[in-house]
Residue, then its C-alpha position, 0 to 999 in steps of 0.5 A: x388694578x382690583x376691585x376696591x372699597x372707596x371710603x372716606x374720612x373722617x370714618x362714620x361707625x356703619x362703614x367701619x363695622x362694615x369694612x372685613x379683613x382683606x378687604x382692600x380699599x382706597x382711603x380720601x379725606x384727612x388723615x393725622x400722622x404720629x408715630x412714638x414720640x408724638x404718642x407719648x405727648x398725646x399720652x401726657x396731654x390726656x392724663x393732664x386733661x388738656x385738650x388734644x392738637x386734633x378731634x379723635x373722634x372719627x379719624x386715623x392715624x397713619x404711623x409714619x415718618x415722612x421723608x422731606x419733600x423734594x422740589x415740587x413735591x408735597x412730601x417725601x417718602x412716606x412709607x408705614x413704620x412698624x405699628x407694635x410700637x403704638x400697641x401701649x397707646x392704642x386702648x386709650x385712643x380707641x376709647x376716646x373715639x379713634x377709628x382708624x389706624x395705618x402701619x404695618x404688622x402685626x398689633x397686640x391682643x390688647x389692642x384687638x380687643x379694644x378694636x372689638x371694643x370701640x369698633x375700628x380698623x387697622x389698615x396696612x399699607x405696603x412696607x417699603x413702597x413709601x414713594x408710591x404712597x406719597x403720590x396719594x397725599x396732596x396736602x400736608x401741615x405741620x399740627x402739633x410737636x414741629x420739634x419731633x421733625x418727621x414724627x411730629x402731628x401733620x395733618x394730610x389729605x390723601x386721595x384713593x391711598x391704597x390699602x388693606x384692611x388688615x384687622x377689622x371691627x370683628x377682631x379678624x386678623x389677617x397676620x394670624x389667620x394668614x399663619x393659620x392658613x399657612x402652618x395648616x396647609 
């Protein structure tokens, strides 16, 4: 299996900034689902000053759309959606105290910056192995935008969800230092 880093939500600062690019880990505690949609509502919520449906503070947002569960199951396939579509969003979350987020490829400078800034991690999760990962969600609820279907808020308590950090606190990044390795040789 390897060797991994057993980390726990909510993220404190200390274990965040001491989390490195490549490092893998397996993440147990809450973590809140949003993708696009969701996004936009939260974005609206905060320039009206309302209160958002979930404490930022402390947690992360795994980018994804669950498939529905079958039969005996608490969720159905929950694969990672392609993150680049949150970048726009992502500063301002950071600012209010987001400290981790789950997708895949790659994010903007913007958001590295902002990840220096703010001291969070972005973790990937495996594309395409959604099946495998909804094995490591015990629990899920329904938090905000029931009516976005898969891309409303749920809440899900996941144990030892496997992962990659792929950009850490420090601004590393291993989509870019993986092209770097790659052009070089």
């Amino acid at each position: 299996m390897g060797d991994y880093k057993e980390i726990r939500c909510p993220l404190e600062e200390d274990v965040v900034r001491g989390l490195r690019m490549g490092e893998a880990v397996r993440l147990s505690g809450i973590v809140y689902t949003a993708r696009d949609a969701a996004h936009e509502r939260l974005m609206e919520l905060i320039e009206k000053g309302e209160p958002l449906p979930f404490d930022l503070k402390g947690q992360v947002i795994y980018y994804v759309g669950p498939a529905p569960a079958k039969p005996g199951q608490v969720i159905g396939s929950a694969g990672p959606t392609t993150s680049g579509r949150m970048d726009s969003f992502t500063p301002k979350l950071l600012s209010l105290g987001l400290k981790g987020m789950i997708g895949k490829g790659p994010r903007d400078k913007g958001v590295i910056e902002a990840m220096v800034k703010y001291g969070a991690v972005y973790f990937a999760a495996t594309g395409g192995a959604g099946a495998l990962i909804a094995k490591s969600i015990k629990k899920v609820r329904i938090v905000a935008y029931d009516d976005l279907g898969p891309e409303a808020i749920r809440e899900m308590t996941v144990e030892s969800l496997p992962l990659i950090v792929a950009i850490d606190s420090q601004g590393k990044d291993i989509y870019s230092e993986g092209w770097r390795r790659y052009t070089q040789g």
